[in-house]
C-alpha positions as CSV (number, residue, x, y, z in Angstrom):
1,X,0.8,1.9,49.4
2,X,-1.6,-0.4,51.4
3,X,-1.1,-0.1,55.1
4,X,-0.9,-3.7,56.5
5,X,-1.1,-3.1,60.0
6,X,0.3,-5.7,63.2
7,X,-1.7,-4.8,66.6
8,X,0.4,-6.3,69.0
9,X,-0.8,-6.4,72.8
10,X,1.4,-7.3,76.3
11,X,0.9,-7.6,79.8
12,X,3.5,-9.0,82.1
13,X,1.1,-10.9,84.5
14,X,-2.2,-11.7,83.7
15,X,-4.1,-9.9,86.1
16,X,-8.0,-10.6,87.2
17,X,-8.3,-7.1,88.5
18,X,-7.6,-5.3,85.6
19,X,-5.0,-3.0,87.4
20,X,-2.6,-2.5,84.1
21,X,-4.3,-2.2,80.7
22,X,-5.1,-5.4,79.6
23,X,-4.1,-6.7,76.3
24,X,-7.8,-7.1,75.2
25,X,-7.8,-3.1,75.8
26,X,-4.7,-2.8,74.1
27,X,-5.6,-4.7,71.1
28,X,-9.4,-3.3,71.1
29,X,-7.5,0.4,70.4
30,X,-4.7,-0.5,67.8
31,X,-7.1,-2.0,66.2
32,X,-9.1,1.2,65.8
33,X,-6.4,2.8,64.8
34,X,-5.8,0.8,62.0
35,X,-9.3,0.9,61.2
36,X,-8.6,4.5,61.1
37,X,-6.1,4.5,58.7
38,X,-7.3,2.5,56.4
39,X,-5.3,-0.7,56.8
40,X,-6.3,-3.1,54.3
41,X,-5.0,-6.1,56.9
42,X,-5.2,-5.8,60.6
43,X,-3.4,-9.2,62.5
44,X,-3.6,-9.2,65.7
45,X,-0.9,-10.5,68.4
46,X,-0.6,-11.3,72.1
47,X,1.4,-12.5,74.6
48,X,-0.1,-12.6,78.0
49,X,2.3,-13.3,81.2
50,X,5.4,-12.7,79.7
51,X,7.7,-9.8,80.8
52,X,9.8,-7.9,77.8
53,X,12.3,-6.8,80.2
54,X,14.1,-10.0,81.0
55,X,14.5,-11.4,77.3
56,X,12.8,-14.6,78.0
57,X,10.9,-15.9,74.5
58,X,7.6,-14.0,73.4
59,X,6.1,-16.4,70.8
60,X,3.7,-13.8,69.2
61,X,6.0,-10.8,69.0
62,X,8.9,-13.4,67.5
63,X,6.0,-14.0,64.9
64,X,5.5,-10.5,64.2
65,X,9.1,-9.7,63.4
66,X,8.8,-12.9,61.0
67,X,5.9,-11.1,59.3
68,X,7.8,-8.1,59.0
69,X,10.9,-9.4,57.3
70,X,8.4,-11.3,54.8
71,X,6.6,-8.2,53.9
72,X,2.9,-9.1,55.2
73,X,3.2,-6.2,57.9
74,X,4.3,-2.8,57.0
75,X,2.4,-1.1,60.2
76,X,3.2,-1.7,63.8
77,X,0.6,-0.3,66.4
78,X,1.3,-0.8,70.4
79,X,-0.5,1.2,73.1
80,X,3.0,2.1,74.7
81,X,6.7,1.6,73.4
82,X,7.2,-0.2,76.4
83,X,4.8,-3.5,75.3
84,X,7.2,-3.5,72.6
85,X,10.7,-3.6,74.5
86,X,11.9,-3.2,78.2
87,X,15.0,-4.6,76.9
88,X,18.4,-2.6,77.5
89,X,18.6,0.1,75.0
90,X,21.7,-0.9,73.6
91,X,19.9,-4.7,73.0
92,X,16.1,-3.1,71.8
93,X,18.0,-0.2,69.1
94,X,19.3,-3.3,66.6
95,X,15.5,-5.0,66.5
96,X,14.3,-1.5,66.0
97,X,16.6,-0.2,63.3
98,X,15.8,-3.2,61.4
99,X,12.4,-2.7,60.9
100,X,12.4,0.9,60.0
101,X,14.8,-0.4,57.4
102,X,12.4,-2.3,56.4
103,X,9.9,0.3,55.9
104,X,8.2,-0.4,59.0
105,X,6.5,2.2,60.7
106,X,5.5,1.8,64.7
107,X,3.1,3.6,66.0
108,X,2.3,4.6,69.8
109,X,-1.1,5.3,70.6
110,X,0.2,7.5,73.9
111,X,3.9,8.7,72.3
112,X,3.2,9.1,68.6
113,X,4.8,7.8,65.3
114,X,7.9,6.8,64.9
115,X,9.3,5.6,60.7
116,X,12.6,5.9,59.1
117,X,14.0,9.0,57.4
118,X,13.3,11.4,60.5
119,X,15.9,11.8,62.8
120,X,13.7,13.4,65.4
121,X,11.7,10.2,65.6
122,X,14.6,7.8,66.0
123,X,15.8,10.2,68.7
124,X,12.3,10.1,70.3
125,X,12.2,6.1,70.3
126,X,15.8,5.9,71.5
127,X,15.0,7.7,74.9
128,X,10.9,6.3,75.0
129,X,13.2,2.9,74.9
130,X,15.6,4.1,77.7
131,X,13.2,5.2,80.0
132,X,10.9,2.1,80.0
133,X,13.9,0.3,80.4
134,X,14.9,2.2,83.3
135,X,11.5,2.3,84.9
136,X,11.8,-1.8,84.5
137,X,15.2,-1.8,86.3
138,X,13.9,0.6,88.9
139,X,10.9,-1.5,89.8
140,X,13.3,-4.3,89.5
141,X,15.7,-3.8,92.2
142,X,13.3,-2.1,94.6
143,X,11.0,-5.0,94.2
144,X,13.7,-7.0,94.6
145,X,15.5,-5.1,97.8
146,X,11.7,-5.0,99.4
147,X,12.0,-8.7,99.5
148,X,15.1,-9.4,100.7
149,X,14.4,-6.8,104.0
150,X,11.1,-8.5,104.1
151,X,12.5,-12.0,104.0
152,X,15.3,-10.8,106.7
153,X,12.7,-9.8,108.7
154,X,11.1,-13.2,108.9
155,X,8.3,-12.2,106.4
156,X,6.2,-14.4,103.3
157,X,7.8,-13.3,100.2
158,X,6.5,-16.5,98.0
159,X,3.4,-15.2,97.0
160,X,0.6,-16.9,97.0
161,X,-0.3,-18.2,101.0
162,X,0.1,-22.2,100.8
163,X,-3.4,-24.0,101.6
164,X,-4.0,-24.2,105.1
165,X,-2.4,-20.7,106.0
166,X,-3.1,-16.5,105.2
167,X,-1.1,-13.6,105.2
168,X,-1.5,-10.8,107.5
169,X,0.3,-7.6,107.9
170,X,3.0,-7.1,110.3
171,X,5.0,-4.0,111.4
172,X,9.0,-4.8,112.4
173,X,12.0,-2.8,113.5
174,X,14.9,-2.5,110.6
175,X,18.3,-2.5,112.0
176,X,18.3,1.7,111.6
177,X,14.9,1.5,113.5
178,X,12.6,2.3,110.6
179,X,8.8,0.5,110.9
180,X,8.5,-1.9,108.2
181,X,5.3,-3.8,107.3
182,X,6.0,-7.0,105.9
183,X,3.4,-10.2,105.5
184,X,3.5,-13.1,107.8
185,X,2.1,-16.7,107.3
186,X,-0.9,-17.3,110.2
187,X,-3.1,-20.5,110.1
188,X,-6.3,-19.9,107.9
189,X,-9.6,-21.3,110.0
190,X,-11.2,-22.1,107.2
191,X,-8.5,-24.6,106.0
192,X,-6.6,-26.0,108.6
193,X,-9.6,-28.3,109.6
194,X,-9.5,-29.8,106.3
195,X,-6.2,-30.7,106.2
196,X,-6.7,-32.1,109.8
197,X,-9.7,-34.2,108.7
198,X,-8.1,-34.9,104.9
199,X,-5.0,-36.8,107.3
200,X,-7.7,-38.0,109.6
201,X,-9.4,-39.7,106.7
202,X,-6.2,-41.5,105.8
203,X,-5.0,-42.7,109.2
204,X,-8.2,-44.3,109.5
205,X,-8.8,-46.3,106.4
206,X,-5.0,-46.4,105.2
207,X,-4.3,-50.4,106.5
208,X,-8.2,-51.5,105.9
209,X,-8.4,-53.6,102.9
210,X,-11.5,-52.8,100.2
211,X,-13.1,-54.8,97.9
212,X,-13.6,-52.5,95.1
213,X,-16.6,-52.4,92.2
214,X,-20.0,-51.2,92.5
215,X,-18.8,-47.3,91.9
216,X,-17.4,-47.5,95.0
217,X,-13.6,-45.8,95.9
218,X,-11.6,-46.2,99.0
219,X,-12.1,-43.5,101.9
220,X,-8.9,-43.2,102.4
221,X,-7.3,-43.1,99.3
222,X,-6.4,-39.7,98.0
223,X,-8.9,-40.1,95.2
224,X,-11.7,-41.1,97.2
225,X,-11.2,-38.0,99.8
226,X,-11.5,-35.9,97.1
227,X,-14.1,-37.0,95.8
228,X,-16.2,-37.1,99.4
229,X,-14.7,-33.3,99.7
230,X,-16.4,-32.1,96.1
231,X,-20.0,-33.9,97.6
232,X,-19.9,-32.7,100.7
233,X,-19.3,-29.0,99.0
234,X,-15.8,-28.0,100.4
235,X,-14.8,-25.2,98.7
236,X,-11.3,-25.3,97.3
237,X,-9.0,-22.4,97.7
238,X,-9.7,-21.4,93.8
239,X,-13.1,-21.2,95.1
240,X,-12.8,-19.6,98.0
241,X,-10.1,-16.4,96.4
242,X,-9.7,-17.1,92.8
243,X,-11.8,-15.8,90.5
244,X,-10.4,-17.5,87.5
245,X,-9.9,-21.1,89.5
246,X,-13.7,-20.7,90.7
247,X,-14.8,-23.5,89.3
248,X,-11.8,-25.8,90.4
249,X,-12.6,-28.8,92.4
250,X,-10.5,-31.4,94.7
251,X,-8.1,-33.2,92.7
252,X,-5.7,-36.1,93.9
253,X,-2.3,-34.1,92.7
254,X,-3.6,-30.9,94.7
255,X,-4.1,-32.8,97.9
256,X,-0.8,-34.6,97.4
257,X,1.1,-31.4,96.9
258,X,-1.1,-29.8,100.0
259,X,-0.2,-32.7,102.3
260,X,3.4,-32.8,100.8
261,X,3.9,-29.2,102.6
262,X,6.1,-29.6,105.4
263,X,4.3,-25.4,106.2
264,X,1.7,-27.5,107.6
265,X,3.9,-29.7,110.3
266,X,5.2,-26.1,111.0
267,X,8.3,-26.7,109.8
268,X,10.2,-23.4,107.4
269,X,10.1,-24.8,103.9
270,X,10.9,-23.4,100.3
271,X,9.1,-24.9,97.4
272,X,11.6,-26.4,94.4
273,X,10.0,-25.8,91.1
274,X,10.3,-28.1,88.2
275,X,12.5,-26.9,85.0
276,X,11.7,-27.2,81.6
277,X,14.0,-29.0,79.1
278,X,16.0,-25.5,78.2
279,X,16.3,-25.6,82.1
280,X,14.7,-22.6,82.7
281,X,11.7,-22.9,85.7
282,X,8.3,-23.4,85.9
283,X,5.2,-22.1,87.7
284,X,5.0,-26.3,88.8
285,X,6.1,-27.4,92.5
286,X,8.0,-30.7,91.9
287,X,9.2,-31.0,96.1
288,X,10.1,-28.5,99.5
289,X,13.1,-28.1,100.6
290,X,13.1,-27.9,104.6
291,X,15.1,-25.5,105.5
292,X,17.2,-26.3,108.9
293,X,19.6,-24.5,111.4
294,X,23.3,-24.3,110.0
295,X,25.0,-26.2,113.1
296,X,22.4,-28.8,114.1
297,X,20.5,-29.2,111.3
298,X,17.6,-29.9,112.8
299,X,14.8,-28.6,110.9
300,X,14.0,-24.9,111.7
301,X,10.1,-25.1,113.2
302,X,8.5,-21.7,112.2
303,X,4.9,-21.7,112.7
304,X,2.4,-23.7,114.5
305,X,2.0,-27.2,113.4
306,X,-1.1,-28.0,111.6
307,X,-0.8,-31.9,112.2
308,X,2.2,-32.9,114.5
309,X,5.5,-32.9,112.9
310,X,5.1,-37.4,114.0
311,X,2.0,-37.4,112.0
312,X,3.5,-35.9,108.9
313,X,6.1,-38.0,108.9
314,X,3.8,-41.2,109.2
315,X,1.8,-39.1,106.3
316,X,4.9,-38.9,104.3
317,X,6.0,-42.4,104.2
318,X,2.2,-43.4,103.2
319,X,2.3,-40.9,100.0
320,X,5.6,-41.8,99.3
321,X,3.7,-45.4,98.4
322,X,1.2,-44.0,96.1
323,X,1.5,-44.1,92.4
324,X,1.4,-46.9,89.6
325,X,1.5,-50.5,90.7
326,X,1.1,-49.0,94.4
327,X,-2.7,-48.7,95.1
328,X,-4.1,-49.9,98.2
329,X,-4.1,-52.9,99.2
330,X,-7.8,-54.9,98.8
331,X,-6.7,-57.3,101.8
332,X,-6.6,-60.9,100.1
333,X,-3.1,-60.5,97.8
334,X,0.1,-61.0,98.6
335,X,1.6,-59.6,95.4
336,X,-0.4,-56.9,94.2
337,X,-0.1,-53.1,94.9
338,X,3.6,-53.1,95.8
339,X,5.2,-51.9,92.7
340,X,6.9,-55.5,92.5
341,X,4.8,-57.7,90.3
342,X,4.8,-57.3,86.7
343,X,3.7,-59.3,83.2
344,X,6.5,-59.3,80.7
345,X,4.8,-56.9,78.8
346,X,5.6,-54.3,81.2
347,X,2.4,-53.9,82.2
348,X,0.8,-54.2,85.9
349,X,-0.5,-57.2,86.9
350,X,-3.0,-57.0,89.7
351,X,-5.5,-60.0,91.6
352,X,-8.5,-61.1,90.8
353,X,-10.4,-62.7,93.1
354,X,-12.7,-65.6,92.3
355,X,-15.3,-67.3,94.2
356,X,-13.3,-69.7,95.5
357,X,-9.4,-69.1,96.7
358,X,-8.1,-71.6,94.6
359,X,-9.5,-69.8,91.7
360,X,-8.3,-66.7,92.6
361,X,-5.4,-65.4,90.4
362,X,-2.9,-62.0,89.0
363,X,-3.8,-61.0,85.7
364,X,-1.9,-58.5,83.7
365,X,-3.7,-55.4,83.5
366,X,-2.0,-54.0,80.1
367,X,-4.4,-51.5,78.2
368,X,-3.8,-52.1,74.8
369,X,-1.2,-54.8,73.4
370,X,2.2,-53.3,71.0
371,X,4.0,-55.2,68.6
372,X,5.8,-58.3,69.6
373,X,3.7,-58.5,73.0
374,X,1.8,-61.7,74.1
375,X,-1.3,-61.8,72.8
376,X,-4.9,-62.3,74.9
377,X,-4.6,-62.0,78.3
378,X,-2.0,-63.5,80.5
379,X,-2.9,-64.8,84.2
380,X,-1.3,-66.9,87.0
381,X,-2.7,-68.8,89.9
382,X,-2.4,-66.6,92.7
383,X,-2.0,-69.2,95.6
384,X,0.5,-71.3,93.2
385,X,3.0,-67.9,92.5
386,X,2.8,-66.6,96.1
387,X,4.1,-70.1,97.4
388,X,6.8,-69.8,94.6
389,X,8.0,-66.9,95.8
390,X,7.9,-67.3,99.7
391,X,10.2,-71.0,98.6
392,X,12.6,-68.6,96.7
393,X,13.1,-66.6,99.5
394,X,13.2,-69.1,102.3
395,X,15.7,-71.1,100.2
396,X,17.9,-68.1,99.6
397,X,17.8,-67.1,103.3
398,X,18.3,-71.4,104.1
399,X,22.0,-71.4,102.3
400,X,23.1,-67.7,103.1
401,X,25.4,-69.1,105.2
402,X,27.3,-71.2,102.8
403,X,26.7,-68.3,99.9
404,X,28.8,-64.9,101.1
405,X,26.8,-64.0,97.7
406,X,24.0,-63.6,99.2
407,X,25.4,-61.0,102.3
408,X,24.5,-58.1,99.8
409,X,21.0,-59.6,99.8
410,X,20.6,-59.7,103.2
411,X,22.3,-56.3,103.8
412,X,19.9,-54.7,101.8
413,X,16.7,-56.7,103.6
414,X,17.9,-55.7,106.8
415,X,18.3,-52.0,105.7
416,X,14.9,-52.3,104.5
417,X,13.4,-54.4,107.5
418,X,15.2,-51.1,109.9
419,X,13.0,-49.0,107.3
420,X,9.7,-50.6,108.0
421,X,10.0,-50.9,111.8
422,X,11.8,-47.1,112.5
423,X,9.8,-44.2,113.4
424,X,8.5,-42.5,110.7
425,X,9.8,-39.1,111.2
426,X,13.6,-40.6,111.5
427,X,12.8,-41.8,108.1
428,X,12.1,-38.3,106.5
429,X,14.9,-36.6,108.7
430,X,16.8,-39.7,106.4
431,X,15.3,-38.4,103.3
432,X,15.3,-34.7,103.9
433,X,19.6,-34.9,104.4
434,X,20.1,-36.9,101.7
435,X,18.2,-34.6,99.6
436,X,20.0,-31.7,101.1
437,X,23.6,-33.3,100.4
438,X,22.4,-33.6,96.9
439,X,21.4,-29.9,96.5
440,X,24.4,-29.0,98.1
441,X,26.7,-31.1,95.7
442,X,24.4,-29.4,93.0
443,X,25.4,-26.2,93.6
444,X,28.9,-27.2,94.2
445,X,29.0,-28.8,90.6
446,X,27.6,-24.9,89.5
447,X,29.9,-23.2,91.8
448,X,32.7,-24.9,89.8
449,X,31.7,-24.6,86.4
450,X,31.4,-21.2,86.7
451,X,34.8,-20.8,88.2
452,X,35.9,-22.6,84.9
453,X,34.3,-20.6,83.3
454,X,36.1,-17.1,84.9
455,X,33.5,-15.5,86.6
456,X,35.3,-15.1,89.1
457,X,39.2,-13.9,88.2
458,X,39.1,-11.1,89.8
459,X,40.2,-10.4,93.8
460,X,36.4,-10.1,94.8
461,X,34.9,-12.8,92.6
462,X,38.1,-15.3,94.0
463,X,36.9,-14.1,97.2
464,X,33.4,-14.7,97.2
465,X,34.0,-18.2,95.4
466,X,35.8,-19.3,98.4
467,X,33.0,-18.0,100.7
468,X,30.0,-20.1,98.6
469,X,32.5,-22.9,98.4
470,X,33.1,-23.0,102.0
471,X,29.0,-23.0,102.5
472,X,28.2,-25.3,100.4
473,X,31.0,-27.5,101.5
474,X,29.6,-27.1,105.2
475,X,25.9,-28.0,104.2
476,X,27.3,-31.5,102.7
477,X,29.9,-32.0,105.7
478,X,26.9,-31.6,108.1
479,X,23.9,-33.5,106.3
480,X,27.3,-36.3,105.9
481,X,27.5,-36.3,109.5
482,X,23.6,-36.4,110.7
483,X,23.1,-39.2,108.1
484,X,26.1,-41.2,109.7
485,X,24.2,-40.6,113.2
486,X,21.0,-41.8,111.8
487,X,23.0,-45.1,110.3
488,X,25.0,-45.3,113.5
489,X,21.6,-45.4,116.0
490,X,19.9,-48.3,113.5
491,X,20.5,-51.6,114.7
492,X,18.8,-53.9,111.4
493,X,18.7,-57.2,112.3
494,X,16.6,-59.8,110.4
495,X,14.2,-61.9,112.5
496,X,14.9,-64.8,110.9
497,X,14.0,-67.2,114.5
498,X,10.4,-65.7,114.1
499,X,10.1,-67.2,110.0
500,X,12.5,-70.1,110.3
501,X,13.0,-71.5,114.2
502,X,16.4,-73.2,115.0
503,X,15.7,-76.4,114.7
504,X,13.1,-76.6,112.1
505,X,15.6,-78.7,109.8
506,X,13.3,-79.9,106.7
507,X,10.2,-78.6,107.9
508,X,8.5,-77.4,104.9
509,X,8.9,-73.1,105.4
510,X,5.1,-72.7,104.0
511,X,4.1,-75.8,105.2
512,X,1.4,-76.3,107.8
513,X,2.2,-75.0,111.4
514,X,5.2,-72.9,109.5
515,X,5.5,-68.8,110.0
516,X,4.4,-68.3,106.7
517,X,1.0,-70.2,107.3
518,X,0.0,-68.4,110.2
519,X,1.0,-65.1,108.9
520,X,-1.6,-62.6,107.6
521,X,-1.4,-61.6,104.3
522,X,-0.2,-57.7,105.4
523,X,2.7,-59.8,107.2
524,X,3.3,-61.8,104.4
525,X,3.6,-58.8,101.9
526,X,6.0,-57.0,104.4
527,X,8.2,-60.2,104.5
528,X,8.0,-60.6,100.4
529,X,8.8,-56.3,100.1
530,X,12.1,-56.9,101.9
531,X,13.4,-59.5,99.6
532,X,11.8,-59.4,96.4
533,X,12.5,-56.3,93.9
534,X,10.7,-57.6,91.1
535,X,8.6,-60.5,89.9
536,X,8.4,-61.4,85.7
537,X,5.6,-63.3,84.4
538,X,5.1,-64.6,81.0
539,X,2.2,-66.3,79.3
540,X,1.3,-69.8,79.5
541,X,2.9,-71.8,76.3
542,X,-0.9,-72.8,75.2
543,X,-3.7,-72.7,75.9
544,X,-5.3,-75.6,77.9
545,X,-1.5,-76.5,78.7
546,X,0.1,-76.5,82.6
547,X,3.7,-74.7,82.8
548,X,5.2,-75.3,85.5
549,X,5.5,-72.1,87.9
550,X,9.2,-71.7,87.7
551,X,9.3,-71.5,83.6
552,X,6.6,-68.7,84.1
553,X,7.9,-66.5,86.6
554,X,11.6,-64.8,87.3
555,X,12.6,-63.5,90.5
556,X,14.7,-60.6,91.7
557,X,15.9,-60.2,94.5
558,X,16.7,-56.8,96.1
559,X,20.1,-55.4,96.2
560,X,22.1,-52.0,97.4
561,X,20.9,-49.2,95.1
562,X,23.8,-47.9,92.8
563,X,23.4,-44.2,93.5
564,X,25.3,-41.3,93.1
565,X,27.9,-41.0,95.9
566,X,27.4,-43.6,98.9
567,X,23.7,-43.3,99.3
568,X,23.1,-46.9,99.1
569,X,26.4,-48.5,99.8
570,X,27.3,-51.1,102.1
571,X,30.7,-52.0,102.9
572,X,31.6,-55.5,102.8
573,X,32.7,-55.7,106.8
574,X,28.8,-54.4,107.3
575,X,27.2,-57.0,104.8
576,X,29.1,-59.4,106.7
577,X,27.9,-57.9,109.7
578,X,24.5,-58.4,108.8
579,X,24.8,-62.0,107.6
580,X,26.3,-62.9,110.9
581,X,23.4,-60.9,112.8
582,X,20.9,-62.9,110.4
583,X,22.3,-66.5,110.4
């Protein structure tokens, strides 16, 4: 019978160093061995990073069972038993059985041949199965017990350092008196000056409007820093330690996630990873979770700051405006750059400026045009919508007084007038507790299901419920409580004397000697951000043809998020509150 052999190759991590056998290695030998038996076939398969102890999926070896049930391999070759299954015996035996059923025979370069029909062999494979099981377990749980004493005794146990910092050895005291070395976190020298000059960069150029074109970027955008950082030659961490990331250079997602890293304003920090659909995680950092001290929670400051905790915060709340629709602003639009004004496409629209300010004008900046979209380009007089929009807002903050309608309007534009003017790092003590109350909930939500589910039925499991559920009800209790601090200590009341002064009666509000004349146009797009949502604008009706301002563009105004829980609301005695404060 023709031997159609399957050479199939795994390796848990891929390794640079070469410290296991790598699956080239593997697969170089089986097939050899096929060669040497004459196999008139040889396919090979892989699957590189993937551990065959855990059960998680193995895309090549699920293919080579497919090719054994349809006949096309008759010949399994592996360097050990163990690439083939870590699994529990009693889970591996089935998948096994089946294939010598099938006539397959599996071969073992370093424990010999195993095919149906010999008793001996199946006997062989059983315990060849058990014990790379057990050597997986083993190695398991003491991997997993040399981290937890490592982590109790404040060492790294996340792998690789985060930029800016190394690991270094350590010797502690157990609790029994037993040395331990574990790895701490110690600022690299190499690294920490970039970060410092990378935030230095932005803090400089961050409020200095550009005028863009001529290949040029902004200095202190995250784009334009990393590009000056690849010029001027400084190396990236893949440079500088990895040998496959060598050739790696600054990109704007790895300096976001670098200056995201609450490490570097010393604070103790956990990254959360992202999770695939089948919710199971990835290798990909989607935030940090600051961790913080159990009573207070304040946040728990374990290692020199790289930039002041102050700074970071300020740092923070300028990343948190990057993205679509949020560039920088280029100094002469009111508008633009603020996530607020859009075509009715979808699509951003962003300013153009002409030679002449009355030319000057937003444009929609759509890349390629779908079904049922307008078609050639749709643009607006720049100066003609930005008065437009200041009259909607002074005429909505004009008859607030007759219009309790308009009290969640003004709630919400005070809220965010208290977010512009507070110190930065109460705003991401702000976000951090919300997003701690959320995790909490989270894992309540789990905690529940499972108990639903009977996990835990017996006296322990009821036990140790009550214990998590206790935690977990303490972390939300005290995040609750700091938030209501934070809400307590913010006083937001609108300025309205300094845009409208008592006694202005019909003054026109953008008229000449009004606020909104005099007003820059960074103070103008603060004032339109507190009010204005979103702005809609739809083509002209024809070419050559005036419409009229208010048939082109739609206004909405900002109002209370409707989140989960009470993260956004306002009770009505507060709204009232506000209008009073306001009017």
């Amino acid at each position: 019978m023709d031997i159609h052999a399957g050479v199939y190759g795994r390796q848990s991590v891929g390794r640079a160093n070469k410290s296991e056998v790598s699956t080239v290695t593997q697969r170089a030998a089986g097939v050899a061995e096929a060669k040497r038996r004459g196999a008139v076939s040889i396919t090979e398969y892989e699957d590189l990073g993937i551990s065959a102890f855990t059960g998680d999926g193995r895309p090549d070896f699920d293919r080579l069972l497919k090719d054994c049930h349809e006949g096309r391999i008759n010949l399994i070759i592996v360097y050990y038993i163990s690439r083939l299954s870590r699994m529990d015996p009693l889970d591996a035996i089935p998948i096994v059985t089946e294939l010598l059923n099938l006539g397959v025979t599996i071969v073992s370069l370093t424990e010999g041949e195993f095919r149906k029909g010999n008793l001996m062999d199946l006997i062989h494979l059983i315990l060849r199965l058990d014990a790379a099981h057990s050597e997986s377990k083993n190695k398991s749980d003491a991997v997993r017990g040399a981290k937890k004493t490592a982590r109790e005794l404040g060492g790294y146990v996340g792998g690789k350092p985060p930029y800016g910092f190394r690991m270094v050895p350590a010797t502690r005291t157990t609790a029994d008196g037993r040395p331990v070395v574990i790895h701490i976190l110690e600022h690299d020298p190499d690294e920490v000056p970039v970060i410092r000059d990378m935030w230095a960069r932005i803090r400089e150029h961050k409020d200095m409007p550009y005028r863009p074109g001529g290949g040029r970027r902004h200095p202190g955008s995250l784009t334009g820093i990393c590009a000056q950082m690849t010029a001027d030659g400084v190396p990236t961490k893949g440079q500088r330690v990895g040998k496959k990331r060598k050739d790696s250079i600054w990109d704007p997602k790895t300096a976001m996630r670098i200056l995201r890293d609450p490490r570097i304003a010393g604070y103790a920090a956990t990254p959360v990873y992202k999770r695939r659909e089948d919710g199971k995680l990835t290798s990909t950092i989607e935030s940090y979770r600051i961790e913080r001290d159990p009573e207070t929670m304040k946040p728990v400051q374990a290692y020199p700051p790289i930039i002041p905790p102050d700074d970071w915060h300020e740092l923070q709340k300028w990343l948190d405006g990057r993205g679509q629709g949020k560039g920088l602003s280029r100094g002469h639009a009111v508008l633009s750059a603020m996530d607020v004004l859009f075509c009715d496409c979808g699509a951003v629209m962003t300013s153009h400026r002409a030679t002449t300010p009355n030319k000057a004008a937003y444009r929609c900046r759509r890349r390629k045009a779908l079904p049922g979209q307008h078609e050639g380009e749709c643009t607006i007089s720049m100066k003609t919508l930005d008065l437009y929009v200041a009259r909607r807002i002074f005429a909505l903050i004009q008859t607030a007084e007759d219009d309790p309608e308009m009290a969640v309007i003004l709630a919400e534009a005070a809220r965010r007038y208290a977010a512009q003017t507070e110190q930065p790092e109460i705003v991401g003590e702000r976000r951090s507790l919300v997003t701690e109350r959320a995790d909490a909930k989270h894992a309540l939500e789990e905690l529940y299901d499972r108990e639903e589910a009977g996990d835990y039925d017996d006296p322990v499991g009821r036990r140790r419920f009550r214990e998590r559920r206790e935690r977990l009800l303490g972390r939300m209790e005290r995040a609750e409580a700091r938030l209501t601090e934070l809400e307590e200590a913010a006083t937001p009341t609108l300025p309205i004397h300094l845009w409208l002064p008592m006694g202005a009666g019909d003054v026109d509000p953008v008229g000449e000697g009004s606020w909104w004349e005099a007003a820059t146009t960074q103070e103008r797009r603060d004032f339109v951000k507190l009010f204005v949502r979103r702005v809609t604008v739809t083509k002209a009706s024809g070419a050559g043809r005036s419409t009229p301002v208010e048939k082109r563009a739609a206004v909405e105004f900002v109002r209370p998020e409707q989140a989960e829980g009470d993260d956004a609301e306002i009770g009505e005695s507060r709204q009232q509150e506000v209008l009073v404060e306001a009017v």
